[in-house]
C-alpha positions in Angstrom: 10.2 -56.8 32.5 8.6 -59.6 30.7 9.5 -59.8 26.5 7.7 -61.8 23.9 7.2 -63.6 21.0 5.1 -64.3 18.5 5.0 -67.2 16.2 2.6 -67.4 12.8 1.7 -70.9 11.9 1.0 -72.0 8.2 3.1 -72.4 4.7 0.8 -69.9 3.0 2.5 -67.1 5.2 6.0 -68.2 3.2 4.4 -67.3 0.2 4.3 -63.9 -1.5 0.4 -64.0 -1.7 -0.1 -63.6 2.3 1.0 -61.1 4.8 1.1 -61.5 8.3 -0.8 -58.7 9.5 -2.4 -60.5 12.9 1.7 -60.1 14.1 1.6 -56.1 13.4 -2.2 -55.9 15.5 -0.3 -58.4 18.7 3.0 -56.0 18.7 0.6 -52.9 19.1 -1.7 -54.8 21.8 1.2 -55.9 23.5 3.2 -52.4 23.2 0.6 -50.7 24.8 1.1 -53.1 27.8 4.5 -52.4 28.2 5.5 -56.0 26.5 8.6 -55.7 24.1 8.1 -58.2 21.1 11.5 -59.6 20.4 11.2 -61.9 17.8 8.7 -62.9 15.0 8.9 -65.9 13.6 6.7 -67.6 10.4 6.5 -71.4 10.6 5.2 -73.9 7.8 2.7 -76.6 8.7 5.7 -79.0 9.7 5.5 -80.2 13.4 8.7 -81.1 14.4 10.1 -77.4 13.3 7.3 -75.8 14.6 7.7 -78.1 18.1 11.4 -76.9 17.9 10.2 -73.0 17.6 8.0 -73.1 20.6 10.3 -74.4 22.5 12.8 -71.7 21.7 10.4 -69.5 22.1 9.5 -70.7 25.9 12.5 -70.6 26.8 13.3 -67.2 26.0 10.7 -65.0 26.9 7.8 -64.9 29.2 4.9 -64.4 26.4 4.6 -66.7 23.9 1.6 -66.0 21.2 1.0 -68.4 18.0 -1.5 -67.5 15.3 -3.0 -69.9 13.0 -2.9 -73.6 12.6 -6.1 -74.1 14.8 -8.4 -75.4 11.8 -9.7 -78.9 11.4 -7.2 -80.1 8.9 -4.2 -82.4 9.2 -2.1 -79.2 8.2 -3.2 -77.3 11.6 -0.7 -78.5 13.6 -0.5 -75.7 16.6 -2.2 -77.8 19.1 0.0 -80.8 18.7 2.9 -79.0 18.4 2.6 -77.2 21.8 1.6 -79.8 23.8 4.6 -81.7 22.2 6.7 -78.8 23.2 5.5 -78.5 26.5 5.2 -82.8 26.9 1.7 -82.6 27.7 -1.0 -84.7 26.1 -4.5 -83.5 24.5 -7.6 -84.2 25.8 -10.9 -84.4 24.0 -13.8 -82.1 25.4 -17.2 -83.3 24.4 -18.5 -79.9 25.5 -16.5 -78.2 22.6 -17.5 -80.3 20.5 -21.2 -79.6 21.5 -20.8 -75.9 20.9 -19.1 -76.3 17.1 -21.9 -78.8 16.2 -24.4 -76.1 17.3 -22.7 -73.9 15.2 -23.0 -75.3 12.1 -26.6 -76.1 13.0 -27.8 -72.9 13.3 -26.2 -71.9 9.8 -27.9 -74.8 8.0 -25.1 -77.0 8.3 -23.7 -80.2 9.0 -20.3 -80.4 10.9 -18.1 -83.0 9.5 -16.1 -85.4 11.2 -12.9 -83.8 10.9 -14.1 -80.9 13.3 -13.6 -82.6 16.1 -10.0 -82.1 15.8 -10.8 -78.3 17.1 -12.3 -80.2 20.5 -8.9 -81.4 21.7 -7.6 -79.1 24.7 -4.1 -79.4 25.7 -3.7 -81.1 29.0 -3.7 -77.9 31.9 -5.0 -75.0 29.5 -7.5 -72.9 29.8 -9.9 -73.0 26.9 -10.9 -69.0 25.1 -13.9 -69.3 23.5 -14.5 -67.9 19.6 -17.5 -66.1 19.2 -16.9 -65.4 15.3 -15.1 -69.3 14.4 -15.3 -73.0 14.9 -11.7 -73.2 16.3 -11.3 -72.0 20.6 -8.1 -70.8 21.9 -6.2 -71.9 24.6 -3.8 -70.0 27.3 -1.2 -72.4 29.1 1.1 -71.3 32.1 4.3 -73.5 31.6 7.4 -72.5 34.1 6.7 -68.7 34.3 5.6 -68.3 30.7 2.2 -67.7 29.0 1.3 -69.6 26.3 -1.6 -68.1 24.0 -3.4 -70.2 21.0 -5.2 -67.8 18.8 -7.2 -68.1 15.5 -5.7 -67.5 12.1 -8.3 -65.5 10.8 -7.6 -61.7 11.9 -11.9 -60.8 13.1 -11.0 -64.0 15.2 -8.1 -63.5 16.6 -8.7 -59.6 17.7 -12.0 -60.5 19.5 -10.4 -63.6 21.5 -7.1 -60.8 22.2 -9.7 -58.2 23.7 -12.0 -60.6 25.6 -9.8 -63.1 27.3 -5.9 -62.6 26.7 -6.0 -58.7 27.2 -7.6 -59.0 30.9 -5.3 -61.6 31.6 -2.1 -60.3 30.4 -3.3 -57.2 32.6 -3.7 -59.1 35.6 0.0 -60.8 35.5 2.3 -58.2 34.0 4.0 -55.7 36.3 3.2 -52.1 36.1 5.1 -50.7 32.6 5.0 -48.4 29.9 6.9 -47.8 26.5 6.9 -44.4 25.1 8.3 -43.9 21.5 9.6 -40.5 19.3 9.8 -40.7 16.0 11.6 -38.4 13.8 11.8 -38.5 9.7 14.1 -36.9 7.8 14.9 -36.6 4.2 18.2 -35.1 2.0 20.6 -36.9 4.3 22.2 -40.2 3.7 22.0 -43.0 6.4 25.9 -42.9 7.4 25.6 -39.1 7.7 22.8 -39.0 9.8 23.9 -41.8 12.3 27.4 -39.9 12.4 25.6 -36.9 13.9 23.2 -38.1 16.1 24.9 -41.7 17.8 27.0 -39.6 20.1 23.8 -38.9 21.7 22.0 -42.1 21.9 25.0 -43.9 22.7 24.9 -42.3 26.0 21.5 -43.8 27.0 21.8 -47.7 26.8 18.6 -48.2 28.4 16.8 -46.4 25.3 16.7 -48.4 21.9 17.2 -46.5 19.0 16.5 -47.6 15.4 17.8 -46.0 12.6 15.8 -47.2 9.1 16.0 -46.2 5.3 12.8 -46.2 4.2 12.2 -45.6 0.6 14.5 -42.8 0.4 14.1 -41.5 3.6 15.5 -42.1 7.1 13.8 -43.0 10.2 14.8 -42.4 13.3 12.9 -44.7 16.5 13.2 -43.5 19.9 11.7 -46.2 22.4 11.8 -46.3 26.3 10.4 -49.1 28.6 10.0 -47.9 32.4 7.6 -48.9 35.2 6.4 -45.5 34.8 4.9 -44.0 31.7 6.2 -40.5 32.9 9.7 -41.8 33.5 9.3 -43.3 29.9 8.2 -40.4 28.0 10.7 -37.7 30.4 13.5 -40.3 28.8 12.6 -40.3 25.2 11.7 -36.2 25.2 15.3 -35.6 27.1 17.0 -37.7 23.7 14.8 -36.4 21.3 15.5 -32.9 22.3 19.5 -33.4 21.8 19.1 -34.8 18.6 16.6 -32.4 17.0 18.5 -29.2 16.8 21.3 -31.8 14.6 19.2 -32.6 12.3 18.0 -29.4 11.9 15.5 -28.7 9.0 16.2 -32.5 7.3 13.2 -33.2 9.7 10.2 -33.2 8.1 7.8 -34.9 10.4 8.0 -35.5 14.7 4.8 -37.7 14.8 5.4 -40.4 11.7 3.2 -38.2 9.4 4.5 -39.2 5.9 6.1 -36.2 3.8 3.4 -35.5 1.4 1.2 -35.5 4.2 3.2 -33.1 6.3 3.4 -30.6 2.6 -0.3 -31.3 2.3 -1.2 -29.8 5.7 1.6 -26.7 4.9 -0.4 -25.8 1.5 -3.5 -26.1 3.3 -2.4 -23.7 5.9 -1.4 -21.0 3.9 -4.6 -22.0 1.5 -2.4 -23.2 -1.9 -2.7 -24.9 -4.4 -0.5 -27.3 -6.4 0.2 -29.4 -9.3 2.7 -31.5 -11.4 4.0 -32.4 -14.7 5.9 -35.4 -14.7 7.9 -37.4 -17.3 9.9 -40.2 -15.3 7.6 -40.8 -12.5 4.9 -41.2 -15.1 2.0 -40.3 -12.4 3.8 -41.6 -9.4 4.2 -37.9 -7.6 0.7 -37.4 -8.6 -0.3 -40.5 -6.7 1.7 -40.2 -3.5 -0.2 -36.5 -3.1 -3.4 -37.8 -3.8 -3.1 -40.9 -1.3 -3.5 -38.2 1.3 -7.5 -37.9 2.6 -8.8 -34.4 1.8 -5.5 -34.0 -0.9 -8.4 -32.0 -3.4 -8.6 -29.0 -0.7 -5.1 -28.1 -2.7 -3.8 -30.5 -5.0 -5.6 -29.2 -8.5 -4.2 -32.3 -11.3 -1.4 -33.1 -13.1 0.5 -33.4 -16.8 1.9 -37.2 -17.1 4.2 -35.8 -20.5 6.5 -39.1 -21.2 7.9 -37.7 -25.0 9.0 -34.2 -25.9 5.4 -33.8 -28.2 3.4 -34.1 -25.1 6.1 -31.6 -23.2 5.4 -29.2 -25.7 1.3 -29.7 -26.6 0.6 -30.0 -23.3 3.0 -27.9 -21.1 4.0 -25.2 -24.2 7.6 -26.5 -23.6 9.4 -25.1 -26.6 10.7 -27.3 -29.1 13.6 -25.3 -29.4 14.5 -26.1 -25.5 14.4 -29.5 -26.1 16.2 -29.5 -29.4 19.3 -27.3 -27.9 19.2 -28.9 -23.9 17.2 -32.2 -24.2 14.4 -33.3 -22.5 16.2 -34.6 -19.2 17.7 -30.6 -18.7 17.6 -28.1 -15.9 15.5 -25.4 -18.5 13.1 -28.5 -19.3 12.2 -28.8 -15.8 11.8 -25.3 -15.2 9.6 -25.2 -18.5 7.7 -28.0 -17.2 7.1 -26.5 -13.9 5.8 -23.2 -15.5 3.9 -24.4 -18.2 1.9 -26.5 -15.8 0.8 -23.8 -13.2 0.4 -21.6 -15.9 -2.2 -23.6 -17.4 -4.1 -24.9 -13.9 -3.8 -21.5 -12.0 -2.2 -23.1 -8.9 0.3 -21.0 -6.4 2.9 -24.0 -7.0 3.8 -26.2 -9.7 6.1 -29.3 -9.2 8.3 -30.8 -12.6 10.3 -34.3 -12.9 12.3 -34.8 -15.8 15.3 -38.0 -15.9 16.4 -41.4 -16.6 14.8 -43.6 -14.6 16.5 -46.8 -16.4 17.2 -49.7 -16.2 19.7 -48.8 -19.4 21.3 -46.5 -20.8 24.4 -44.4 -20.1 22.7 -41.5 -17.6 20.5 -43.7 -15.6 19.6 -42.0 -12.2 20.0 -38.3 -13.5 16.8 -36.4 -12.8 15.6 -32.8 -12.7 13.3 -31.8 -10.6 11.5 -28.3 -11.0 9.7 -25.8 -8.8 7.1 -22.7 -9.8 6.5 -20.9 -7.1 4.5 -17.4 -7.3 8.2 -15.3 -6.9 10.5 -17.6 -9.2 11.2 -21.0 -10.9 14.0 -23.2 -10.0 15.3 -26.6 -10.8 17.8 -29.4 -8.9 19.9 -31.8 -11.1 20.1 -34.8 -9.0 21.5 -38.3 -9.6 20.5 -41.6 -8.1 21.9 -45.2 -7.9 20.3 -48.0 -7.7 17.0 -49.6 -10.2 14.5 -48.5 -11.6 12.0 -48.3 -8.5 13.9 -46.3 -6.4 14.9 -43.8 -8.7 11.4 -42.7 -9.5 10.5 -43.0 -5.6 13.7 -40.7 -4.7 12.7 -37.9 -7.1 9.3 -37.9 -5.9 10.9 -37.4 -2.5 13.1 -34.6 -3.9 10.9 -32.9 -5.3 8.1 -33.0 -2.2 10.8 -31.7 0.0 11.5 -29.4 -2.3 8.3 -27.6 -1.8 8.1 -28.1 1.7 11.6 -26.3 1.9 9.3 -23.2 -0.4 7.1 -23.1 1.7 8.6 -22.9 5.2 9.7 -19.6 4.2 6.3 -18.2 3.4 
């Protein structure tokens, strides 16, 4: 079955201001024809290198896409640099040229000279046409494998994809589907997890499994390729259903909803409410809830309390408690917790209290508390690692927390 590759022309993708998102829209496209994308490559505006890239890239796999570098400068290289690769020559097409010309005439404009670099086809390809830019595409068949020129800019590039590689990809691939599973999991660490579930994967070899740790959590990707989407998606179910009742309930989601998400649509169903006081996370827990459309049909608001007089003007946290346990305690979180659902009415209150760092001598130890209508609780937990994924792991904590309360409601 025919794999590909994808190669994203220009410097400005090495830099930390740009991100390649016209490689995430391809992968998906292509996915959904069956097409594995094995590699992903970013190449600066340097010819030779990006000569020596597509002719890797030819040589390895059957579908070859490259994104960018089809502009009228000197730095968009992508034409040159696969005709180089393929030893072909360019060829000018006055007809091309015609068409940009009228473009800019009918916005007012004058094209400039250097435009009619984007008239040069590459000796044998067939010219796509851009209804939303200056700069055509261009598919070339070299030795089995398609070659495909797309624009930089994304609205480009997606309408060219659709209108003429899509119906052509569709006329040469064979019949194929990929299926995918995804499970998430949280209070497990990566070793664990892989312990327990690789002596089930490792008895398929022709299903790829991915195991990622994702901000505190752990992803598990189940992905089948099969001329038949029913052979796929039997293949995936029959490894997803050995590897379920392992993990038990660490598994949050089954469908790659996120876990505030997944607590959001639990509250909802059992029509409660929720809020948080938070010290360490300073808002963060607030934000992850929030980020969820529709969040206000049970998330009521929040306490951000960062010193011990906000703790106790704010959440009624005694003075004495913090005097006698100090602020990062088990009975501070529990206080916390209370004194916030007390004062917003809600069924469930969530509490973080720790260190979050970078210094001092207890960095990573956190509290996390939980009000529920029946009792109040808290977990001491401790974290390694900066500053970042501290906070981010006792937001997880304490989300799964909650969705632990409320599976037994």
């Amino acid at each position: 079955m025919p794999d590909a590759e994808i190669i994203a022309v220009g410097s400005e993708l090495l830099t930390p201001q740009r991100l390649d998102t016209n490689s995430l829209y391809l992968t998906d496209q292509l996915n959904a024809l069956g097409v594995e994308v094995v590699r992903k490559t970013v190449v600066g505006d340097e010819r030779d290198r990006l000569t020596d890239t597509i002719r890797g890239a030819i040589a390895r796999s059957q579908i070859v896409a490259l994104t960018g570098g089809l502009g009228p400068t000197e730095d968009d290289l992508t034409r040159d640099a696969v005709a180089s690769a393929l030893g072909r020559t360019l060829e000018f097409h006055q007809d091309i040229c015609d068409q940009i010309e009228e473009r800019f005439r009918r916005t007012g404009r004058k094209m400039s000279e250097i435009n009619r670099r984007q008239a040069f086809v590459i000796v044998g390809a067939e010219v796509l046409k851009n209804d939303r830019g200056t700069a055509p595409g261009q598919w070339v068949q070299e030795a089995g494998a398609s070659i495909m020129l797309l624009p930089g800019p994304p609205n480009e590039l997606k309408a060219m994809f659709e209108q003429h590689c899509l119906p052509r990809l569709e006329r040469i691939l064979p019949a194929q589907a990929i299926r995918t599973y995804q499970f998430r999991c949280v209070g497990i660490p990566e070793s664990d997890l892989d312990a327990l579930i690789s002596p089930v994967y490792k008895q398929y070899p022709n299903l790829a499994t991915t195991i990622l740790a994702v901000s505190g959590e752990i992803h598990i990707h189940l992905r089948a390729r099969c001329a038949e989407a029913d052979r796929a998606q039997a293949l995936v179910d029959e490894v997803a259903a050995k590897i379920d009742p392992l993990l038990g309930d660490r598994i949050y989601s089954r469908n790659g909803d996120s876990l505030e998400k997944v607590v959001g649509d639990m509250l909802r169903a059992r029509h409660a409410s929720l809020c948080v006081a938070e010290s360490a996370t300073g808002g963060l827990l607030g934000g992850r809830i929030t980020a969820t459309p529709s969040a206000s049909d049970y998330f009521a608001g929040g306490f951000i309390t960062y010193t011990n007089e906000m703790k106790t003007r704010l959440l009624g946290v005694p003075e004495s408690l913090l005097a006698e346990h100090g602020a990062v305690s088990e009975p501070v979180a529990i206080a916390m917790a209370r004194g916030a659902r007390e004062r917003l009415g809600t069924s469930y209150a969530l509490s973080i209290t720790g260190y979050a760092g970078p210094t001092g001598e207890q960095v990573g130890l956190a509290y996390i508390g939980l009000a529920a209508p029946d009792k109040a609780e808290a977990r001491r937990v401790q974290f390694g690692g900066d500053r970042d994924r501290v906070r981010m792991f006792s937001t997880n904590t304490a989300l799964d927390m909650l969705r632990h309360a409320l599976a037994r409601v």
